[in-house]
C-alpha positions as CSV (number, residue, x, y, z in Angstrom):
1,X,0.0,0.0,0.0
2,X,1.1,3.6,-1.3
3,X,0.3,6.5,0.5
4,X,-0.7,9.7,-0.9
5,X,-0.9,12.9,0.0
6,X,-2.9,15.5,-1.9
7,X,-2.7,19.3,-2.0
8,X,-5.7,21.0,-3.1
9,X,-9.0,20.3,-1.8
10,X,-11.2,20.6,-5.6
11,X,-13.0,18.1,-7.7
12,X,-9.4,17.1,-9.5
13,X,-7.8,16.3,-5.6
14,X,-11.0,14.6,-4.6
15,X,-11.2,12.6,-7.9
16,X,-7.4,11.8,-7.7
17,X,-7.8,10.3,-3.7
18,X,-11.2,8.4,-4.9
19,X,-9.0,6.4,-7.6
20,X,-6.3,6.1,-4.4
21,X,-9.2,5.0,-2.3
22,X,-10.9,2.5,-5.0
23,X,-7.2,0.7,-4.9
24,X,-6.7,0.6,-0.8
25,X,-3.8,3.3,-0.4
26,X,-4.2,5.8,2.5
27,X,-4.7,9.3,1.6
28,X,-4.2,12.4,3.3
29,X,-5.8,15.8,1.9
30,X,-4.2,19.5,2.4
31,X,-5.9,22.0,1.9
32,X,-4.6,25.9,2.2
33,X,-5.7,26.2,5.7
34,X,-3.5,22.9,6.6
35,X,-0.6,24.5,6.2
36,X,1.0,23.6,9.8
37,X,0.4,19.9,8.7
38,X,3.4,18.0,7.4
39,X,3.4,15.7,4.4
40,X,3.2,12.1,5.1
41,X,2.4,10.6,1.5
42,X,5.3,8.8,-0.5
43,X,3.3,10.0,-3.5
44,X,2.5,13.9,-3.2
45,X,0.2,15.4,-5.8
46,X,-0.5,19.0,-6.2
47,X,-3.8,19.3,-7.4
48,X,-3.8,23.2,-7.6
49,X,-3.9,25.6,-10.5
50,X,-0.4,26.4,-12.2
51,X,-0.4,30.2,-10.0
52,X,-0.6,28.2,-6.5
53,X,2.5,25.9,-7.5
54,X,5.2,28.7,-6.4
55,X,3.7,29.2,-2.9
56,X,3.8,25.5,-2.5
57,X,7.1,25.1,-3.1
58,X,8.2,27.5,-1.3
59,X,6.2,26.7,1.8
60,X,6.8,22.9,1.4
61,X,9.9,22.6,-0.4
62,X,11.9,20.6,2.3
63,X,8.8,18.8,2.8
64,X,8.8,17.5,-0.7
65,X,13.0,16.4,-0.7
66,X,13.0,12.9,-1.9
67,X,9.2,12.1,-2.4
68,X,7.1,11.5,-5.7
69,X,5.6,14.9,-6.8
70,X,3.0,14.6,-9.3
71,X,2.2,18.0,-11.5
72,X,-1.4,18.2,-13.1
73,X,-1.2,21.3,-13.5
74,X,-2.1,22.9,-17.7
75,X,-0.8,26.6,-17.3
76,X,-3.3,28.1,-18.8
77,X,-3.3,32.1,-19.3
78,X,-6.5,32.3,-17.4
79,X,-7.1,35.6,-18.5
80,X,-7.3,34.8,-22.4
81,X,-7.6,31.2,-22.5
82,X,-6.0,31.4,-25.5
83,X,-2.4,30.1,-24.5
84,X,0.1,28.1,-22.2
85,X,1.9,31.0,-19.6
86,X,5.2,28.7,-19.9
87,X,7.6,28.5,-22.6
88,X,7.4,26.3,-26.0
89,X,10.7,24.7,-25.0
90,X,9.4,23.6,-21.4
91,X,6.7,23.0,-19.2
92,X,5.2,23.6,-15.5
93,X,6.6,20.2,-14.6
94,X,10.3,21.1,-15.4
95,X,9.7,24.2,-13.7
96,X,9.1,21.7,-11.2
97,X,11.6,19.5,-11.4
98,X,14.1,22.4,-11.4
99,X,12.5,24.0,-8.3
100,X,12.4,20.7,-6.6
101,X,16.0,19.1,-8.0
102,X,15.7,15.9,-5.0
103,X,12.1,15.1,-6.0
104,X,11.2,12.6,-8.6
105,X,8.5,14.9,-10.6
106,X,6.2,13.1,-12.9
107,X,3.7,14.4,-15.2
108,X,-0.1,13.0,-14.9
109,X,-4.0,14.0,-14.8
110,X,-3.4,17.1,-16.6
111,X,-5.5,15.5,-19.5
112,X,-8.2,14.1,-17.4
113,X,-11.1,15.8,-16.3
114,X,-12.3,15.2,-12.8
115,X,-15.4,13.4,-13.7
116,X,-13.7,10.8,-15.7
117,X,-11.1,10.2,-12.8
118,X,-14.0,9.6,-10.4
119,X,-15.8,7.5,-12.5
120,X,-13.1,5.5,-14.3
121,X,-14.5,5.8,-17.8
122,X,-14.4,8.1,-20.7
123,X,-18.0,7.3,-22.5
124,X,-17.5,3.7,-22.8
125,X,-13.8,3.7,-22.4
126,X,-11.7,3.1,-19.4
127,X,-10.3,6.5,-18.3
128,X,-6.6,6.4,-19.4
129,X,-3.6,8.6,-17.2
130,X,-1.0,9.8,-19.4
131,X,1.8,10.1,-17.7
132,X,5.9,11.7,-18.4
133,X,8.9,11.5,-15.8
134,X,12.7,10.9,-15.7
135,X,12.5,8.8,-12.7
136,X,11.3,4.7,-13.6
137,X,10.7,3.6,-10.1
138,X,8.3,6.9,-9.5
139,X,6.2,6.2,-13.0
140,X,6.2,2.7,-11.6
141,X,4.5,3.5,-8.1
142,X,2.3,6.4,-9.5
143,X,1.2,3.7,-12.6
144,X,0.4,0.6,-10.0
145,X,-1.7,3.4,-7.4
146,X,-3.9,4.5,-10.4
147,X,-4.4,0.5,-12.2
148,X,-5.1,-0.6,-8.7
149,X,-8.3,2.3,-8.5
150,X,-9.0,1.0,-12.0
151,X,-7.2,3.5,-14.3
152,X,-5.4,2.7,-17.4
153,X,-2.3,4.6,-17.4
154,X,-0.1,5.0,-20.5
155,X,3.9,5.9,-20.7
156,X,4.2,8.6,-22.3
157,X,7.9,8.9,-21.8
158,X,10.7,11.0,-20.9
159,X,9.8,14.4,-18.5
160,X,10.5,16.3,-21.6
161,X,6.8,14.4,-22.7
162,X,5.4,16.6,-20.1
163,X,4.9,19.7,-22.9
164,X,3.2,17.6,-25.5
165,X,0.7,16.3,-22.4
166,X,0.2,20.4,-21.6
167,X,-0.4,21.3,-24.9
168,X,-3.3,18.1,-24.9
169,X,-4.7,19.2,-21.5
170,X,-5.1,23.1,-23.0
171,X,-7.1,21.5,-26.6
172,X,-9.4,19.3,-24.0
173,X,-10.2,22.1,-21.8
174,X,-10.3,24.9,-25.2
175,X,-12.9,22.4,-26.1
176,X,-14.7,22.0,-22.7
177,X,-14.6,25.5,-22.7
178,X,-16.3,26.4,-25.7
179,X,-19.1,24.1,-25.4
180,X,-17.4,20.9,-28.3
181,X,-17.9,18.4,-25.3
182,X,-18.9,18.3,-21.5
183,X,-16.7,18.8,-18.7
184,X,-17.8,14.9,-18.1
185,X,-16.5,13.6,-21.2
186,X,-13.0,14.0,-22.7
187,X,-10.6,12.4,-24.6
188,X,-10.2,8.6,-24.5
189,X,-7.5,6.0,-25.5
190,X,-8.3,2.6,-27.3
191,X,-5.4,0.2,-27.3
């Protein structure tokens, strides 16, 4: 059993510990008034928007040495919706990893919507978690926490991967956004 610990208290952290839940792995939930309370998970995941990331690290930093840190962040310009804030070369997760240089940062939910994590299907496909990460042994634990609450999770490669899975999670929520599909639907993998 994995444990998990989850910052951000939205839909996207409670979808994220009901998949941990569905496989048997404790979870712990931090939310911004929790800031006193230290990080127990071996698998952290910060379920926050792309402009909360910085305060995290810098309020958690030491806390995060060594552990699993899973980015799901798409930065988004929330004031256009019309572009990624990072740039073309990179991504929020290596502005992660570089932040962070004794985590293991991997790259994953960013192109799932909540609903489909809860539910574990996409339509009448199995939801599917893309993930990206330098670090094996982290894909590995991340990848047997989410099959075990009855994800499908694809490699997707290298952290580098991690801008090609940003520039997916912007199209899906473009779409969302202007009304192509439902916030409950998505994008699905058959394999």
């Amino acid at each position: 059993m994995t444990s998990i610990s989850i910052i951000g208290t939205g839909t996207m952290a409670n979808a994220i510990a009901a998949v941990a839940e569905r496989g048997n792995h404790d979870v712990q939930l931090l939310g911004s008034s929790d800031q006193g309370v230290a990080v127990t998970g071996d698998i952290v995941v910060l379920a926050v928007p792309h402009t909360a990331v910085d305060e995290i690290i810098t309020t958690r930093g030491e806390q995060l040495a060594g552990k699993i840190v899973v980015d799901l962040t798409n930065p988004v310009d929330f004031a256009t919706m019309d572009a990624l804030v990072v740039p073309a070369d990179s991504s929020m997760a290596a502005k992660i990893a570089a932040a962070l240089p004794s985590a293991k940062v991997v790259k994953a939910f960013n192109t799932n919507f909540a609903s489909t994590l809860a539910e574990g299907t996409v339509g009448p496909l199995q939801t599917t978690a893309l993930i990206a990460g330098d670090d094996d042994a982290a894909k590995q634990s991340l990848t047997e926490v989410l099959t075990s609450g009855g994800l499908k999770v694809i490699d997707a490669g290298a952290l580098k991967r991690a801008r090609e899975l940003e520039a997916i999670g912007f199209l899906q929520i473009t779409l969302a956004a202007r009304e192509k599909f439902a916030w409950t639907e998505g994008f699905g993998v058959i394999s």
